[in-house]
NUKOLDO-399049 format. One line per 4 residues: number of its first residue (from 0); their letters; for each residue x, y, z of N, C-alpha, C. Coordinates in pm, 1 decimal. Layout:
// NUKOLDO-399049
NUM) A) X/Y/Z/X/Y/Z/X/Y/Z | ...
This chain:
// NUKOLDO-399049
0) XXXX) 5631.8/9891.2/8504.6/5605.2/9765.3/8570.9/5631.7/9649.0/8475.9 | 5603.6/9666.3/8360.4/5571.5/9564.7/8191.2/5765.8/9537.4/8214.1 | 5827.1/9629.5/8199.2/6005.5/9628.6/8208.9/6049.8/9536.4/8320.5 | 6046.0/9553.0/8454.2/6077.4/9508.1/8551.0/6018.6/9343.5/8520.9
4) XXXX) 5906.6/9336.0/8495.5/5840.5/9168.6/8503.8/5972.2/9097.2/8378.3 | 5961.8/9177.4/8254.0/6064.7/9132.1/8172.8/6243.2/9106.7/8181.4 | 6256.4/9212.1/8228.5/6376.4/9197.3/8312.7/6415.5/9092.1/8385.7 | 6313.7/9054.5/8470.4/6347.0/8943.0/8571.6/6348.9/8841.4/8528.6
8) XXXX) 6208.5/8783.9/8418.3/6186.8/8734.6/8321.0/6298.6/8623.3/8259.0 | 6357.8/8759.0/8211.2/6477.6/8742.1/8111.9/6671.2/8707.8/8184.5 | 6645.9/8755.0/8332.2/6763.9/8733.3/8369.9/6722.6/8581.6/8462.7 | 6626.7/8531.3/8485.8/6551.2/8418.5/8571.3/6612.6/8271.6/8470.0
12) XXXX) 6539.7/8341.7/8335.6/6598.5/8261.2/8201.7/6750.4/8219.3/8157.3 | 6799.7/8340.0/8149.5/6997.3/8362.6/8185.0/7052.4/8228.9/8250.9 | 7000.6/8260.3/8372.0/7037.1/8246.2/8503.3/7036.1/8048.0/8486.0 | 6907.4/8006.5/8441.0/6858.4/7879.9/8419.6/6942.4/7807.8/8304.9
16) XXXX) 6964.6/7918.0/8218.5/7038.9/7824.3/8114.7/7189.1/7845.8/8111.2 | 7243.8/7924.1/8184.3/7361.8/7948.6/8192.2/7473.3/7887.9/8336.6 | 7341.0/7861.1/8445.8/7427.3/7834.6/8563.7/7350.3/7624.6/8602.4 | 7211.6/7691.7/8623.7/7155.0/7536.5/8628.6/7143.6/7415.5/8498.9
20) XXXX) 7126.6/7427.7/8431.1/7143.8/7346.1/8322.2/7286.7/7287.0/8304.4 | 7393.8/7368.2/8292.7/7548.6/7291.3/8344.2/7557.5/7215.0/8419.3 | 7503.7/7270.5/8551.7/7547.5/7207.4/8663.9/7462.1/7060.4/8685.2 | 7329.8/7080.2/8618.5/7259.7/6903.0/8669.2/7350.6/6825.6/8523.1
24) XXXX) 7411.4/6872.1/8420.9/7448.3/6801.4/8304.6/7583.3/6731.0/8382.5 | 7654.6/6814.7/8482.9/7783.0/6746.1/8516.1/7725.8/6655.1/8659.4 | 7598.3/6703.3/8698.4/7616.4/6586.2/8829.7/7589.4/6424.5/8771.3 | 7524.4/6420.4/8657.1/7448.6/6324.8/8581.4/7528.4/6246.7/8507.7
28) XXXX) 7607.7/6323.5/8428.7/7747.8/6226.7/8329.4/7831.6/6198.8/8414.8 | 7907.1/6264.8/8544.2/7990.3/6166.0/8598.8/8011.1/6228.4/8778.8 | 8039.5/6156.3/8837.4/8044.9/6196.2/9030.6/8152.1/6275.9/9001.7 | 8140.5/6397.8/9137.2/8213.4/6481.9/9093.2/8348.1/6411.1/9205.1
32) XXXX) 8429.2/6412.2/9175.3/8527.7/6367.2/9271.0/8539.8/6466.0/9396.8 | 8547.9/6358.9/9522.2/8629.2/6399.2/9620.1/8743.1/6432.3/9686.5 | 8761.5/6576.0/9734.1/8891.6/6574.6/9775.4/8899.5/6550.3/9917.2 | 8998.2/6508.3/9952.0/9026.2/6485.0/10109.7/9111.1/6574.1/10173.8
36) XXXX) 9092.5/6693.7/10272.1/9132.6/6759.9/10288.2/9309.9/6720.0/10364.1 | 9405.9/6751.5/10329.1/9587.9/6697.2/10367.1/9623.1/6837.8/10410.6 | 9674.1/6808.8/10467.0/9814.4/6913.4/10515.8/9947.3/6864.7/10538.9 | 10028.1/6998.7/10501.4/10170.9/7007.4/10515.5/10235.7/7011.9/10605.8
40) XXXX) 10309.7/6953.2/10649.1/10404.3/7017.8/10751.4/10553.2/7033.8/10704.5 | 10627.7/7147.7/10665.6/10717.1/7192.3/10632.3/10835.9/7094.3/10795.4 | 10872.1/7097.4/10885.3/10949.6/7016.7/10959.1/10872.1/6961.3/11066.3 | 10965.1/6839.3/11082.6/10892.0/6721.8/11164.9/10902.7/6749.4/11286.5
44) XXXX) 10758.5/6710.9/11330.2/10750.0/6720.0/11506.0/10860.9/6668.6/11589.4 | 10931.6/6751.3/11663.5/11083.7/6665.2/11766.5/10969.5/6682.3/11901.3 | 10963.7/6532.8/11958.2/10935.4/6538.4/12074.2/11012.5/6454.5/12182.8 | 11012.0/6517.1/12308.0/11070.4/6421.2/12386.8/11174.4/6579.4/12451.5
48) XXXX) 11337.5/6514.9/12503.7/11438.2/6617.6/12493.5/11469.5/6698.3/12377.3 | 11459.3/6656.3/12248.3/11486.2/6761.3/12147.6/11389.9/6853.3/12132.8 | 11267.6/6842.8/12196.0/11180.0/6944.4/12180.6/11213.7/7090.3/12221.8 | 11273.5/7059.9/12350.1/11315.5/7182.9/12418.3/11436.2/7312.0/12323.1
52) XXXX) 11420.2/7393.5/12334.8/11509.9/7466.9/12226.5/11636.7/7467.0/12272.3 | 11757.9/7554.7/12205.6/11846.8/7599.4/12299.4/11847.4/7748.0/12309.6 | 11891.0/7729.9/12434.5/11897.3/7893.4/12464.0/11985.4/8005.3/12375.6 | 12050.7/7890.7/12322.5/12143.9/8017.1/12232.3/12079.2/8055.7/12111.0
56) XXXX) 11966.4/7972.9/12073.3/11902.8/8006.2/11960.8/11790.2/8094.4/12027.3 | 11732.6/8081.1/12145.2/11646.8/8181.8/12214.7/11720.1/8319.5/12214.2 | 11805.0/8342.5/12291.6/11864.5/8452.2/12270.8/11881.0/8513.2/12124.8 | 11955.6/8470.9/12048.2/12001.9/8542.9/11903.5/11814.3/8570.0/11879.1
60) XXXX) 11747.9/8502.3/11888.7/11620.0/8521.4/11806.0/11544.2/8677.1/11918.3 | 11564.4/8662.3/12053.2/11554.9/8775.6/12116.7/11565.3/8884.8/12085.3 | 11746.1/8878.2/12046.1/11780.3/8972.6/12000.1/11784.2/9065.1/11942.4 | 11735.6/8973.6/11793.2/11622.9/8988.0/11679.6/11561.2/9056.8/11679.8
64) XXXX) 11461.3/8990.3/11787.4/11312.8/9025.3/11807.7/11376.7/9208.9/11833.1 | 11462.6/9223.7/11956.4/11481.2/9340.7/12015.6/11544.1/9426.6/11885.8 | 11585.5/9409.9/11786.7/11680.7/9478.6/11722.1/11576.2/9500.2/11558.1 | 11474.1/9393.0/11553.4/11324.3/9441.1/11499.7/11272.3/9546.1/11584.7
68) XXXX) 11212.3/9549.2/11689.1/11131.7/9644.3/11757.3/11223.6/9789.9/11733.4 | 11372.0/9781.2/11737.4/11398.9/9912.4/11744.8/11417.0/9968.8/11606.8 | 11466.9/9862.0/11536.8/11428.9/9924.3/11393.5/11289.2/10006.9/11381.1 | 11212.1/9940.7/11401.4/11077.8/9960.0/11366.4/11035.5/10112.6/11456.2
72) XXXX) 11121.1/10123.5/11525.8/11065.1/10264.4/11609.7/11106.4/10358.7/11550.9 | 11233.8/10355.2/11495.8/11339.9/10418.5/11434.6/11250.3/10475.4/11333.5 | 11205.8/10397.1/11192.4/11111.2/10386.8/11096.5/11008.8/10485.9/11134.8 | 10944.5/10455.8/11254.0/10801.2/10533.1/11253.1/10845.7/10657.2/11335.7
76) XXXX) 10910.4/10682.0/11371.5/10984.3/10817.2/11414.1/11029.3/10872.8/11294.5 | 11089.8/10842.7/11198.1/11116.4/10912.6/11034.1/11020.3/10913.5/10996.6 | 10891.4/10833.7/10998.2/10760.8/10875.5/10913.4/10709.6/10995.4/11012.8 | 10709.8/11018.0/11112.4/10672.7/11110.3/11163.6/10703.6/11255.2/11136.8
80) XXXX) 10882.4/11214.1/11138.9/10901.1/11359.8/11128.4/10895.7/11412.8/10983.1 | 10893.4/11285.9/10851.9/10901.3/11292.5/10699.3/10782.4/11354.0/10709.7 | 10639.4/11321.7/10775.9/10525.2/11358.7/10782.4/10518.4/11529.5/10795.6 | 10583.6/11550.5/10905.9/10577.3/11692.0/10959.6/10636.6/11775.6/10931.5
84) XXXX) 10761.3/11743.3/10827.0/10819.9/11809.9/10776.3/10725.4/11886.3/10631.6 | 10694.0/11755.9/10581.2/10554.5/11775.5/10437.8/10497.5/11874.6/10443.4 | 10436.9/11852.3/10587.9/10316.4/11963.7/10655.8/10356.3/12104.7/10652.7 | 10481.9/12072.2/10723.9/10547.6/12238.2/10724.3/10559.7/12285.8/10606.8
88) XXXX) 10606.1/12219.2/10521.9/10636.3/12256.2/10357.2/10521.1/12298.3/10331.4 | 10432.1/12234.5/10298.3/10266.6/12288.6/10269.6/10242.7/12402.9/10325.5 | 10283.2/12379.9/10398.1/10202.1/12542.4/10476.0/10287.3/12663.4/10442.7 | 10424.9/12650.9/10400.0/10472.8/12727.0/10429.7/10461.6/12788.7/10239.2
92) XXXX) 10434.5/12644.2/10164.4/10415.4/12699.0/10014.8/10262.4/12759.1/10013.3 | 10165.7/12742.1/10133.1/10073.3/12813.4/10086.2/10038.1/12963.7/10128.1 | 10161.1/12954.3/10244.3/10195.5/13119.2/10255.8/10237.6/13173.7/10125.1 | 10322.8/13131.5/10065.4/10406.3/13153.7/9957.8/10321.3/13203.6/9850.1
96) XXXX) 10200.6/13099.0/9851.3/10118.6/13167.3/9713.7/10025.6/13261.3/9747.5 | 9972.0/13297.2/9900.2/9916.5/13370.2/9928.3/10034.8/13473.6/9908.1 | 10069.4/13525.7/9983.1/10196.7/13649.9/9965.5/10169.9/13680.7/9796.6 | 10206.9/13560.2/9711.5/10241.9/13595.4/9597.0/10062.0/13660.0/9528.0
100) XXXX) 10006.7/13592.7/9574.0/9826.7/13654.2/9526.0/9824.4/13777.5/9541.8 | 9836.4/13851.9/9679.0/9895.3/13949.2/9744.6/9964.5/14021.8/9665.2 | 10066.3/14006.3/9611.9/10117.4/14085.4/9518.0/10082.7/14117.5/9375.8 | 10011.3/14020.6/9337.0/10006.6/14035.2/9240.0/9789.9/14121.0/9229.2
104) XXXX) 9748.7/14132.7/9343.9/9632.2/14210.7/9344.4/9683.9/14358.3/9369.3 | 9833.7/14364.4/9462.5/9842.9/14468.0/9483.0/9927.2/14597.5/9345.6 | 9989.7/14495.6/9212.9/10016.7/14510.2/9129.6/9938.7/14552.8/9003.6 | 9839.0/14485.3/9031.5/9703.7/14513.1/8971.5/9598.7/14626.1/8977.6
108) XXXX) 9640.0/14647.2/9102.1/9562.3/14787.9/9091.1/9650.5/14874.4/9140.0 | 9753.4/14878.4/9117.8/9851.7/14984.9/9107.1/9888.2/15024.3/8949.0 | 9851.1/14905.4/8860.3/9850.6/14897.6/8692.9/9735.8/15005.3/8669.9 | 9596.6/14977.5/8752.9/9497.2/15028.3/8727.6/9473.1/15133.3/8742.7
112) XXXX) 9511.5/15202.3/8841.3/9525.0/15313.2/8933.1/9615.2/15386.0/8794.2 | 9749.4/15336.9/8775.7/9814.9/15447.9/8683.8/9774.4/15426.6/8542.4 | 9692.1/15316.9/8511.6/9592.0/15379.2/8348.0/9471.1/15485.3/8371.7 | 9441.4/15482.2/8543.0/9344.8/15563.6/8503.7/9405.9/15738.6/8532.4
116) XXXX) 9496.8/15742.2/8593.5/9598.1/15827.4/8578.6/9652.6/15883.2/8471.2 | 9703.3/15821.6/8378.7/9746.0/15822.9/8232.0/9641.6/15881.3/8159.7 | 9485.8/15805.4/8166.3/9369.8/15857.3/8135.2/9305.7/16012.9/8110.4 | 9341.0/16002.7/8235.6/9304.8/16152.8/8311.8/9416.8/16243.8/8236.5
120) XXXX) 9525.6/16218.8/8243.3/9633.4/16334.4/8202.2/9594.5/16347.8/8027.4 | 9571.8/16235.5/7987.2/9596.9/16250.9/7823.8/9428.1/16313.6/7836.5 | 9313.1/16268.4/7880.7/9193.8/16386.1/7839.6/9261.9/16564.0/7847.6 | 9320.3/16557.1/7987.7/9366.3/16696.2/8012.2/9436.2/16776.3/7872.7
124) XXXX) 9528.8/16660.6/7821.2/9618.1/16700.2/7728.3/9535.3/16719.7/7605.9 | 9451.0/16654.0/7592.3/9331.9/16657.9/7463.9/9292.8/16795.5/7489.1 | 9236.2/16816.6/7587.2/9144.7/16930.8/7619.1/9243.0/17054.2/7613.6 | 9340.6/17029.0/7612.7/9416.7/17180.0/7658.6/9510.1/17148.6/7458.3
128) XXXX) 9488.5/17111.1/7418.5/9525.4/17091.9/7253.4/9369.6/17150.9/7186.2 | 9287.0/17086.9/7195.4/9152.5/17157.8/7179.0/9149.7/17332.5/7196.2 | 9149.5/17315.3/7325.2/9177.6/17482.1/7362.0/9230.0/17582.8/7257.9 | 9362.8/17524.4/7293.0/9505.6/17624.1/7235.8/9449.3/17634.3/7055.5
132) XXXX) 9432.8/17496.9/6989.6/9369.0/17462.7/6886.5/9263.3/17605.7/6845.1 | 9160.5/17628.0/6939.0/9071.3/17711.9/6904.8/9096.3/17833.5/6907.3 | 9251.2/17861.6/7041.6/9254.4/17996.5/6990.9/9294.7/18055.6/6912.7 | 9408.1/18002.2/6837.4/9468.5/17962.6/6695.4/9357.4/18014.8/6621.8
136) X) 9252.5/17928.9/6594.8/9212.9/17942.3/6482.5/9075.4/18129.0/6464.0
């Protein structure tokens, strides 16, 4: 509880000498100037008959417009199929590593299978050297 009171304390303090103390020092030494909010206008208002467009600039911009839209379909029809193609890839590499897991468990205990095979024959071979060994002697 002793932390938290200090904490606050201490950032209350911060706070006072770092944000309020500036700010009454600049309202006091000088007015802060006003701005007046302006705007631009990049071309001048035509009113009257020039307002009206021409159609030939309607059209080409139509056109535009129409020859944007089909671009743009074009585009999201390649992301589609770029998409689904990905997908297929993925899937088809995670067949790939399955299969390959697959083989390599089925490699594994086919390794295992013939050490313990190997195992078995060389005790046999011990035992039948032992043998022969004893009757020898």
């Amino acid at each position: 509880m002793n932390d938290l009171l200090f904490y606050t304390l201490l950032i209350a303090i911060v706070y006072y000498s770092l944000v309020y103390l500036p700010s009454q020092k600049s309202h006091s030494s000088s007015p802060r100037p006003t701005f007046k909010p302006s705007s631009t206008q990049t071309e001048p208002i035509i009113t009257g008959p020039e307002a009206i467009p021409d159609p030939t600039v309607i059209k080409n911009l139509q056109s535009q417009i129409a020859t944007l839209t089909q671009n743009q379909a074009q585009q999201t029809k390649t992301i589609q199929q770029l998409e689904t193609k990905k997908k297929q890839e993925a899937e088809q590499s995670a067949k790939q590593i399955t299969a390959l897991k697959q083989q390599i468990t089925q490699l594994t205990q086919t390794q295992q299978q013939q050490e313990k095979e190997l195992g078995q024959t060389l005790d046999t071979l011990i035992k039948g050297i032992n043998d022969l060994s004893k009757e020898l002697d």
